[in-house]
C-alpha positions as CSV (number, residue, x, y, z in Angstrom):
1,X,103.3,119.9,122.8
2,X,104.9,118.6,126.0
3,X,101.4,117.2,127.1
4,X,101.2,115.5,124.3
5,X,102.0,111.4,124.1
6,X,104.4,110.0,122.2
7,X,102.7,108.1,118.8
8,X,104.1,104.9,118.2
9,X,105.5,103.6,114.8
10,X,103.2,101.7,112.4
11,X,103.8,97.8,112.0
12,X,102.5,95.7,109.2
13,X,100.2,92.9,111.1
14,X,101.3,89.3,110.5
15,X,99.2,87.1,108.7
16,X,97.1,84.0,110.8
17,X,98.9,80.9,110.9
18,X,95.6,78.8,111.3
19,X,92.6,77.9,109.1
20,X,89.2,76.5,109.9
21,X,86.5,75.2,108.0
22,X,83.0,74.3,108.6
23,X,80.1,72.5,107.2
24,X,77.0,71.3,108.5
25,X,76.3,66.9,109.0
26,X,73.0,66.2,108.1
27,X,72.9,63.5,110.3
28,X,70.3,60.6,110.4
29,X,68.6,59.8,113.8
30,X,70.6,56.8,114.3
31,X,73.6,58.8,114.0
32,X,72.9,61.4,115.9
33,X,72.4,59.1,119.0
34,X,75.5,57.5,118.4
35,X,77.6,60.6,118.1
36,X,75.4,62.4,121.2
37,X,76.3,58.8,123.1
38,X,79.6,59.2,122.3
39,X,80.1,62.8,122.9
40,X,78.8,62.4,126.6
41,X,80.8,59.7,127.8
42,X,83.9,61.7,126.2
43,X,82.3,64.7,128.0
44,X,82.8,62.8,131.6
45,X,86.3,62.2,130.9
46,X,87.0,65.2,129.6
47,X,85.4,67.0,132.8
48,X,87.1,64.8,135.9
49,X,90.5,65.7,133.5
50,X,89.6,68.8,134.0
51,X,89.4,68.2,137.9
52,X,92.4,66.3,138.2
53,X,94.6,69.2,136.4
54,X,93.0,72.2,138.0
55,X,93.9,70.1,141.9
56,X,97.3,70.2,140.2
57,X,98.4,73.9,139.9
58,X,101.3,75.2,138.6
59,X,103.3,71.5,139.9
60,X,102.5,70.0,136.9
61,X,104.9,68.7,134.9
62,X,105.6,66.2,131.8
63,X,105.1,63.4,134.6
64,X,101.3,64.2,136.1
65,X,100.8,64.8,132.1
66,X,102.0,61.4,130.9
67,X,100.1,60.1,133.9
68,X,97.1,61.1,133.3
69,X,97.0,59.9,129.8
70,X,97.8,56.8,130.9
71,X,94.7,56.8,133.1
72,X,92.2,58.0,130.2
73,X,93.8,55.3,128.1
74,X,92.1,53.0,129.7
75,X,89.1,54.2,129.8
76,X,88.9,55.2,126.2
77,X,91.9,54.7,123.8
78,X,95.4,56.3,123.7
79,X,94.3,58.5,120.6
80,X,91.1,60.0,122.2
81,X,93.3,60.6,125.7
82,X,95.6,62.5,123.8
83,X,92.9,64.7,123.0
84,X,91.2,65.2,126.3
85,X,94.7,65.8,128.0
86,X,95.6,68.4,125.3
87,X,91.9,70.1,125.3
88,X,92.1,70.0,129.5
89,X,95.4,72.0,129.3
90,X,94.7,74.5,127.0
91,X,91.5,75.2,128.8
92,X,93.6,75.5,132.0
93,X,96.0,77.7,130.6
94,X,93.4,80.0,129.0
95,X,91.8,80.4,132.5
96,X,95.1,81.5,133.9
97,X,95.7,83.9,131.3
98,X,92.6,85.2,132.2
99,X,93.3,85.2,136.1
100,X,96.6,87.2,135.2
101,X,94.4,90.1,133.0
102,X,91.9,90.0,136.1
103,X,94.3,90.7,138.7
104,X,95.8,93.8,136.5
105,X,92.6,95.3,135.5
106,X,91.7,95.4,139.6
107,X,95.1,96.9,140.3
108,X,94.1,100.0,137.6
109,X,91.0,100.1,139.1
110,X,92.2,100.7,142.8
111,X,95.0,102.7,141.4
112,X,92.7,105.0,139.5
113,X,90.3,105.7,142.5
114,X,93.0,105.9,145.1
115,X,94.3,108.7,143.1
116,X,90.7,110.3,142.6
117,X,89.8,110.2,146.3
118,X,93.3,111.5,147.4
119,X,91.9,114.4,145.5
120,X,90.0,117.9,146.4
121,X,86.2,117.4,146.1
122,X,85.0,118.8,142.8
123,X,88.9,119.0,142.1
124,X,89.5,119.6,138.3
125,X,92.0,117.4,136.7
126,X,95.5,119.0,135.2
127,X,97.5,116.9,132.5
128,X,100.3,118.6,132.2
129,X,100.7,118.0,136.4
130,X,99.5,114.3,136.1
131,X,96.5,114.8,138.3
132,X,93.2,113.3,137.8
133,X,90.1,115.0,138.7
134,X,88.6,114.7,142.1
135,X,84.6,113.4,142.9
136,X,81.5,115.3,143.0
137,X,80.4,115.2,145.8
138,X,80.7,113.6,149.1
139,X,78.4,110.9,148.8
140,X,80.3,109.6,145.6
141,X,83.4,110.1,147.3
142,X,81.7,107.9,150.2
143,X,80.5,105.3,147.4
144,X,83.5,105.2,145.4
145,X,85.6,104.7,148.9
146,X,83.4,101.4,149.7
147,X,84.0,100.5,146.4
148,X,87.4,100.3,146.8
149,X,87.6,98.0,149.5
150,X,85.4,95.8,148.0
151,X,87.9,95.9,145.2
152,X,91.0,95.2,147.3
153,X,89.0,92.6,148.8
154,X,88.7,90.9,145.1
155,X,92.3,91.3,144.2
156,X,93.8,89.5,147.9
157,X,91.0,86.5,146.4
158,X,92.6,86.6,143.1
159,X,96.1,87.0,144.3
160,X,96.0,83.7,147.0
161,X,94.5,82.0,143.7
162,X,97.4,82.7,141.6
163,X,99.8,82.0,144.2
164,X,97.9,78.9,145.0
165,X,97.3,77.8,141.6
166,X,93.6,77.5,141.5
167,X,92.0,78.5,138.6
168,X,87.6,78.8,138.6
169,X,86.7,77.1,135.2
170,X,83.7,74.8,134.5
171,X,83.3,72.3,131.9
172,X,80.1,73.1,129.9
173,X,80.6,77.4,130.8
174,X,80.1,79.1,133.8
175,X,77.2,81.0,132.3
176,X,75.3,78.2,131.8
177,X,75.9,76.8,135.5
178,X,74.7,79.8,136.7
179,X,71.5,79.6,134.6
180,X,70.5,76.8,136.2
181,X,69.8,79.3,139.9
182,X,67.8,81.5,137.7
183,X,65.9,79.2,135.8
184,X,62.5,81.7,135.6
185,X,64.5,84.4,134.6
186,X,65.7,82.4,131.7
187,X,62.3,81.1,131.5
188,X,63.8,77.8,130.3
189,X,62.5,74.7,132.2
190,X,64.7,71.8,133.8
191,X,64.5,69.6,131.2
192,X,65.8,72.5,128.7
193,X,68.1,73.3,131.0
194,X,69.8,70.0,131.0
195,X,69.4,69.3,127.4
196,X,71.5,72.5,127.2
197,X,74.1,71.4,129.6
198,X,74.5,68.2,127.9
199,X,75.0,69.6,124.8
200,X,77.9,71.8,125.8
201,X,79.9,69.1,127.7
202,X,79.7,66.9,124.9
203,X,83.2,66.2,123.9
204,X,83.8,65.1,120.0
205,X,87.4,66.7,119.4
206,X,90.5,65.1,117.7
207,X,93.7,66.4,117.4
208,X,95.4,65.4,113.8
209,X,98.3,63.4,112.9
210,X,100.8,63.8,110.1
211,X,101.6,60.5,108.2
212,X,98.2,59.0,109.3
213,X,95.9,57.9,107.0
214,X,93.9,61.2,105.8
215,X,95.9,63.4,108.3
216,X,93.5,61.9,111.5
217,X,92.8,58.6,112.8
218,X,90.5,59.5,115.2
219,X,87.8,61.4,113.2
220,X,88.7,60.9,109.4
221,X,86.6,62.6,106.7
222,X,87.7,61.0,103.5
223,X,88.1,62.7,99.7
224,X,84.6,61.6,98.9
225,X,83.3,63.4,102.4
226,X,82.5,60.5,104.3
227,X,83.1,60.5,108.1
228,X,83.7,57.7,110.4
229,X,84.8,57.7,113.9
230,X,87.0,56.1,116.1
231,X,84.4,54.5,119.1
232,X,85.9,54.1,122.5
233,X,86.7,50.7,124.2
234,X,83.0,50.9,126.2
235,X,80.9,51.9,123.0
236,X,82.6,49.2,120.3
237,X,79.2,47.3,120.2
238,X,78.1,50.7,118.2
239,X,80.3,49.7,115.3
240,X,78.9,49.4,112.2
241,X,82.6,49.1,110.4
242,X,85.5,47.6,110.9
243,X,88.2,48.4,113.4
244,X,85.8,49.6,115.8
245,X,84.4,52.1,113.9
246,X,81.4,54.1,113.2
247,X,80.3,55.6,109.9
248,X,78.2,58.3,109.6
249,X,75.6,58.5,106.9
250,X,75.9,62.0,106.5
251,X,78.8,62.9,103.7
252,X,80.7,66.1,104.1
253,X,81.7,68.7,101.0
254,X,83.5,71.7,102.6
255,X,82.5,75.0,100.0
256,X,85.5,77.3,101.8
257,X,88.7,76.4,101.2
258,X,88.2,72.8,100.0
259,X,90.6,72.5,97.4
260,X,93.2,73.3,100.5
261,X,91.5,71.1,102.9
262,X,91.4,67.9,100.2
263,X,95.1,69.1,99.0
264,X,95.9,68.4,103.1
265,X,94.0,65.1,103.5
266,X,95.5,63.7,100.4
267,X,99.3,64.1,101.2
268,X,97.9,63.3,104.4
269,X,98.9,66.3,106.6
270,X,97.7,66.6,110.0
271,X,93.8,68.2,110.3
272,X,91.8,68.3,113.4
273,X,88.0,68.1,113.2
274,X,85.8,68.8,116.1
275,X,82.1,67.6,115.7
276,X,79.4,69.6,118.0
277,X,75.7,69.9,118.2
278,X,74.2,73.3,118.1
279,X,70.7,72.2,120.1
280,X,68.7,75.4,119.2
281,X,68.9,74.6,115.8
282,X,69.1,70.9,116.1
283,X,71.6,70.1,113.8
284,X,75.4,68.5,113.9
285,X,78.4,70.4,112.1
286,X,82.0,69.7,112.0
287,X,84.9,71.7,111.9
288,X,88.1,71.0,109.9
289,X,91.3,73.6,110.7
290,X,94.9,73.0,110.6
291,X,97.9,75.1,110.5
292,X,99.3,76.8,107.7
293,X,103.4,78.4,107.1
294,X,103.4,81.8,108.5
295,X,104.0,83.8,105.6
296,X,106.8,86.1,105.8
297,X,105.8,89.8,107.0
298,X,106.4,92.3,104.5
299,X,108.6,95.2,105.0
300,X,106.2,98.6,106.2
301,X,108.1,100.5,102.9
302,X,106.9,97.4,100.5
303,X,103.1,97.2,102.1
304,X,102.4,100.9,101.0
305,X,104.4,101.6,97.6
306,X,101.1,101.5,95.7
307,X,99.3,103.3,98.6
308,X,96.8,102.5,101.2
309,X,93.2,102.7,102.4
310,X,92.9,104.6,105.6
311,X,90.1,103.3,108.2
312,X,88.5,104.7,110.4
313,X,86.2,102.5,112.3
314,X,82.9,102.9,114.1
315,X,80.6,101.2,116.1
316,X,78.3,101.3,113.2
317,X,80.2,101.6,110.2
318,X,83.6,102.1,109.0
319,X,84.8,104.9,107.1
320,X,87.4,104.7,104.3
321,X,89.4,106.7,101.8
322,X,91.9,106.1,99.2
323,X,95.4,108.0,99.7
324,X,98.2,107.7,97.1
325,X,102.0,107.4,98.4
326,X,102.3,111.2,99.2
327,X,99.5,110.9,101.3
328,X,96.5,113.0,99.2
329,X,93.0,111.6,99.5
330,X,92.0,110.0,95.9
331,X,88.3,109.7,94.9
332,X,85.3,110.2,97.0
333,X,84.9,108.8,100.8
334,X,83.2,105.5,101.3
335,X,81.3,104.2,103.9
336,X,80.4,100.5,104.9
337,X,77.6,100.5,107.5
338,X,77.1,97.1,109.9
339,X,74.0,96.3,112.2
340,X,75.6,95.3,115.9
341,X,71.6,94.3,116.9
342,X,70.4,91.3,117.1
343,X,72.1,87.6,118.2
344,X,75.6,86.7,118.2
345,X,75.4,84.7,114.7
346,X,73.5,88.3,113.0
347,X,76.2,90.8,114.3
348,X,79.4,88.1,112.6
349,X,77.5,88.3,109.3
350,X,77.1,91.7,109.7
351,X,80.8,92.2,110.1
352,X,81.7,90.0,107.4
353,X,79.7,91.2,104.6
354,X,81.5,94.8,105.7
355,X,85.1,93.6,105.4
356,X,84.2,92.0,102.6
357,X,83.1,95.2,100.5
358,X,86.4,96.8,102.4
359,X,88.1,95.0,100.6
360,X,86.7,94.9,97.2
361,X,87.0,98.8,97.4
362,X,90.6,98.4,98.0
363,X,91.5,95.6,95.6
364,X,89.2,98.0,93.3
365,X,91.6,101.6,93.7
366,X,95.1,99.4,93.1
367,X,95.7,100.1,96.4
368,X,97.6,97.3,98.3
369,X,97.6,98.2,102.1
370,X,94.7,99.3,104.7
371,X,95.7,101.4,107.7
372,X,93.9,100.9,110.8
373,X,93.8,102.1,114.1
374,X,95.7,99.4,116.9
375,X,92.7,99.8,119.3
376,X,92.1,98.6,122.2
377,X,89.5,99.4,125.3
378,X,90.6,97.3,128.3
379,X,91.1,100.4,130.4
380,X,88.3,102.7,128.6
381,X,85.4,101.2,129.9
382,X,85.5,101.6,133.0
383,X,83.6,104.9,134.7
384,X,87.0,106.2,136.6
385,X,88.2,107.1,132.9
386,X,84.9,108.5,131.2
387,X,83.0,109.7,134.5
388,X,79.0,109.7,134.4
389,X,79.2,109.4,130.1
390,X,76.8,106.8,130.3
391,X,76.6,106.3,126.7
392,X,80.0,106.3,125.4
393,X,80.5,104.0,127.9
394,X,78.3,101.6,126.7
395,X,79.2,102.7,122.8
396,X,82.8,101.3,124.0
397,X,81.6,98.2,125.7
398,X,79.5,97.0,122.3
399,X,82.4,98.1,120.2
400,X,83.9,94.8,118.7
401,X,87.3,95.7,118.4
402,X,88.7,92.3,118.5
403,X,86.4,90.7,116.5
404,X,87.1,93.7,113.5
405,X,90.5,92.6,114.1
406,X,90.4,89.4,113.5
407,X,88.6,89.3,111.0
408,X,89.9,91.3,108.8
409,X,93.6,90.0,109.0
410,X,92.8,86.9,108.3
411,X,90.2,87.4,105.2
412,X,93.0,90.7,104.0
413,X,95.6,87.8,104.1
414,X,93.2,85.5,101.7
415,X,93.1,88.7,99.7
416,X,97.3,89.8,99.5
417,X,96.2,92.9,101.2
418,X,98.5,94.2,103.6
419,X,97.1,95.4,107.2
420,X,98.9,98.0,108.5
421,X,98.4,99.4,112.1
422,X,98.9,102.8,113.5
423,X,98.6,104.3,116.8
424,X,95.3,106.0,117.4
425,X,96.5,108.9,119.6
426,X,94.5,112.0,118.1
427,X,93.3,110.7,114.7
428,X,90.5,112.1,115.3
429,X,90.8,115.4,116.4
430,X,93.8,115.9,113.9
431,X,91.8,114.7,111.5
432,X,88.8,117.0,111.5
433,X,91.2,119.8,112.2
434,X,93.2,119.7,109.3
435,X,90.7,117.8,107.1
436,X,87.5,117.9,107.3
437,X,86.9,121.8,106.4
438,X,88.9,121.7,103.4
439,X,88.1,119.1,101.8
440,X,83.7,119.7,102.8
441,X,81.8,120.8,99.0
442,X,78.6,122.6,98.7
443,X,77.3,119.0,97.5
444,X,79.8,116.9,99.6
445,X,79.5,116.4,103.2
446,X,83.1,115.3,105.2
447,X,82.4,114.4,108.4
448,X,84.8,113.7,111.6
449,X,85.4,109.5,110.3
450,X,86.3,110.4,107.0
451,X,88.9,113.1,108.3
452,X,90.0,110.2,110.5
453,X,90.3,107.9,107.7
454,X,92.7,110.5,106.0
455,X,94.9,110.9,109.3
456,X,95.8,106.9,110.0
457,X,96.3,106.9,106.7
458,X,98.9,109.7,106.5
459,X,100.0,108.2,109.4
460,X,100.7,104.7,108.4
461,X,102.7,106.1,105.4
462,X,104.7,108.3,107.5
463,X,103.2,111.5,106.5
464,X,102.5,114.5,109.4
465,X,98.7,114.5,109.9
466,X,98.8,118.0,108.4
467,X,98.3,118.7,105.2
468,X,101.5,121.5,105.2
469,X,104.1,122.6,107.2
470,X,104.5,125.7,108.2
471,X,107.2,127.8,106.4
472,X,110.0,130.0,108.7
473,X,108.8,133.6,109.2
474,X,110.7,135.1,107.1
475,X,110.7,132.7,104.5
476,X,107.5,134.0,103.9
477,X,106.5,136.0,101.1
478,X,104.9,138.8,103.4
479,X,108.0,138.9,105.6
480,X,106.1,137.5,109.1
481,X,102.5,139.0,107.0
482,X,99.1,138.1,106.9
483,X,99.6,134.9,104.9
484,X,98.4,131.6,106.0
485,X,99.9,128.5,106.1
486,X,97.3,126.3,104.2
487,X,96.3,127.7,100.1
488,X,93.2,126.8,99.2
489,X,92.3,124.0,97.3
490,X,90.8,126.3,94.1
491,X,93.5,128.0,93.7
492,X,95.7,127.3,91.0
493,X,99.3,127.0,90.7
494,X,99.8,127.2,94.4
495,X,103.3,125.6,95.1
496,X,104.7,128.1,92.9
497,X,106.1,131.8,93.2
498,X,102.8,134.1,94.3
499,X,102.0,136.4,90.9
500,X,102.5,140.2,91.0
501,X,98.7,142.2,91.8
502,X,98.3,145.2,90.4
503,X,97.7,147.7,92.6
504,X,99.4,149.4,95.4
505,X,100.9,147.7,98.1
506,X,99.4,149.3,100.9
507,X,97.1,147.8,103.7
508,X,94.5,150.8,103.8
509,X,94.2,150.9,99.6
510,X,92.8,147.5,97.9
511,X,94.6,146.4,94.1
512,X,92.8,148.3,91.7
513,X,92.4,151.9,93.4
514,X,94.2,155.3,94.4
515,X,95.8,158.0,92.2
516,X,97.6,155.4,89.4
517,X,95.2,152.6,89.4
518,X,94.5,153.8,85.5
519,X,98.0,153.9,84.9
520,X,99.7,150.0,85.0
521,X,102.9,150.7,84.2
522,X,103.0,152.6,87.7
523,X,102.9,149.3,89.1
524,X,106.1,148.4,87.5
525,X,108.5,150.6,88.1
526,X,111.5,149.5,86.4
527,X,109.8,150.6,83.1
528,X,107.8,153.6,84.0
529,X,108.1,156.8,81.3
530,X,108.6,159.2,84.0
531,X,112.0,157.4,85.1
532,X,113.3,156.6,81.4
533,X,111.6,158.1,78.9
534,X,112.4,161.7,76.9
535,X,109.6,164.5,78.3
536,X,109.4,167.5,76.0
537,X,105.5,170.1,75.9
538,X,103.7,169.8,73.0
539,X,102.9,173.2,71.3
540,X,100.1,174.8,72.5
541,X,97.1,175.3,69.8
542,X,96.9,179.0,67.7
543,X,93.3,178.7,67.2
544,X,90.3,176.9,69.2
């Protein structure tokens, strides 16, 4: 067991503290040049912000910020400044975060093949010693040894970056600047091209403000669903309402959560709405989200006094089973298969419509908790760690770990289903080991996910993975015997005192055979006639 890693305790998951809402604008023509007019001048702003606070770096301050708002003012109003300032920040700080995970995944990366081509050639790796295995051959070793200067190369780029402040981020997405050097590839033309780019620069977002007048006075959406918007200085002559503002012909009626979202806008609580135009569809929605209390993270005992669900999931379904409090499997195994195929919008649904018959199942079996695994595969991907596995590599790579997440904790919340996470060291392979034979019917087929299943959930209620512990020697009936550790599931009465056989108690005779197998009360010898009872010879016979 020393090679072994140390499994880390199971945590409830807190609850999002953020909701958002969206429903399509069915937009008139007229409105939809207004709002596209609108969106692209806001767009310009909102990209030489951009500018202005990457040049910046890490000297910025409350000062630079105030200062640039008072620039966009100007140009646009205080309200819609606000906004840009805010959106240009966050973006900033979300590329930096992703400079900082950058720099660390290089530094595993050179670690990891420094250590492999410090190594023998053909070299096999030893755990217990802490020493990875070495290369094939010397023409990998030669490839992998270019590689890593290419890669210390990268990281001294990334570092003088971060010191430096710079951050590479592009208003619109960097993948869609890049398309525009590739434009046959994409076989997209330069008038699609730009329609495209447009369309992602346009900026239509509006942060919300408590004690305002339906919870924003930038973009307000009223009870009744109508939407007007607050025009900038330049565009006023596009007012058709008072106040400089614009109202849209389109009305909207949010289906999810609306009685939340109206309950908001009426005590009028802050909401935020961003309005965007998905161009390959042609059509205008708008988002509504707003934050909500965190609610208070119940204790890991509370979560699983009725239970849980352990499971296990896949990159093509996820496998489930019911365990009660003492940690035995209830019921049959279930299985909720998903489609990753297809575009971004098919794989979501996918995912949604599995979660959502997750938790059915659960609220169905009284159980009140699902166990999952806390998984992760930032370091997994990579070849250094799974060699020339091709398609595990990829299976990791299209595994949508995050998204599973996120999803789920934030529709189990909706639900009052706790999420509990567990460590994933060796569900698997405990699992199957201690589950998957015993449980496996003639007519019912357990395979290595539904043993899994069983295992997180054992282990998010604190249970060993295996089904019984192993008694002291010579607790044993058989005195360190032939018995085994795990009874059988047919056989009755098993947690109780094993009954007597008849039979002798020899290993070369079987019960029921030998000299006294006629004679039972042989077998017990406290009341055997020979040992107690009065023997006298009956008289012999006179006559035949």
């Amino acid at each position: 067991m020393g090679g072994l890693r140390e499994v880390a305790a199971s945590f409830v998951v807190p609850g999002p503290s953020g909701v958002a809402v969206r429903d399509r604008l069915r937009v008139s023509e007229r409105d939809a040049a207004v709002l596209a007019e609108v969106g692209v001048f806001l767009g310009s702003l909102a990209a030489g912000d951009l500018a202005v606070r990457s040049r910046q770096g890490p000297a910025h301050d409350a000062g630079s910020w105030a200062q640039r708002k008072r620039e966009l003012t100007g140009a646009c109003s205080a309200r819609w400044a606000g906004s840009i300032t805010k959106a240009t920040h966050d973006q900033w700080a979300l590329a930096r975060r992703g400079q900082a995970a950058h720099m660390a995944w290089l530094r595993g990366q050179i670690t990891r093949i420094e250590a492999r081509l410090a190594r023998p050639l053909s070299a096999k790796a030893d755990k217990r010693a802490g020493l990875v295995r070495g290369y094939r051959s010397r023409a990998e070793w030669h490839a992998k040894s270019r590689r890593l200067q290419s890669l210390r190369h990268r990281l001294a780029r990334v570092e003088a970056d971060w010191a430096a402040g710079r951050v590479h981020v592009v208003h619109g997405g960097k993948q869609l600047a890049r398309t525009r050097h590739h434009l046959a590839e994409a076989q997209l033309s330069k008038e699609a091209w730009r329609e495209r780019w447009q369309a992602a620069r346009i900026f239509l977002s509006a942060d919300g403000e408590s004690g305002k007048r339906f919870g924003n006075e930038t973009i307000r959406i009223t009870g009744t669903g109508q939407v007007s918007v607050k025009l900038p200085a330049p565009l006023r002559h596009l007012a058709n309402a008072p106040h400089g503002r614009y109202v849209l012909d389109a009305t909207v009626a949010f289906r999810y959560r609306g009685a939340e979202w109206l309950d908001r806008i009426t005590g009028n609580r802050a909401v935020a709405y961003r309005i965007h135009h998905d161009l390959l569809r042609d059509r205008w929605y708008v988002t509504a989200s707003w934050q909500r209390a965190a609610a208070p993270v119940l204790p890991l005992e509370a979560a699983l006094n009725q239970g849980a669900v352990g499971v296990d999931m896949n990159d093509d379904h996820l496998a489930a089973w019911r365990l009660d409090v003492h940690g035995n499997p209830v019921g049959e195994p279930q299985r909720f298969f998903y489609d990753l195929s297809g575009n971004t919008q098919h794989r979501d649904a996918q995912i949604r419509h599995a979660l959502t018959r997750l938790l059915h199942h659960t609220r169905r079996t009284g159980a009140a908790a699902i166990a999952i695994e806390d998984l992760h595969f930032t370091d997994s991907r990579c070849r250094e760690r799974h060699g020339r596995n091709k398609r595990f590599r990829r299976l990791l790579a299209r595994f949508p770990t995050a998204t599973l997440k996120a999803r789920l904790t934030s529709m189990a919340a909706e639900q009052g289903i706790a999420l509990v996470a567990v460590d994933p060291a060796y569900t698997s392979r405990w699992g199957a080991q201690h589950w998957q034979q015993p449980l496996a019917t003639p007519t019912r087929k357990i395979s290595r996910h539904d043993a899994a299943s069983i295992a997180i959930g054992r282990r998010a209620l604190g249970h060993p993975i295996r089904r019984r512990t192993t008694p002291p020697p010579h607790d044993q009936s058989d005195r360190v015997g032939h018995r085994t550790v795990q009874a059988r599931p047919d056989t009755g009465r098993r947690e109780e005192t094993r009954p007597h056989v008849p039979g002798p108690r020899t290993r070369c005779a079987p019960p029921g055979r030998g000299a006294k197998a006629g004679d039972q009360r042989a077998q017990h010898r406290s009341g055997h006639a020979a040992e107690h009872g009065f023997w006298h010879q009956d008289p012999l016979p006179l006559s035949p």
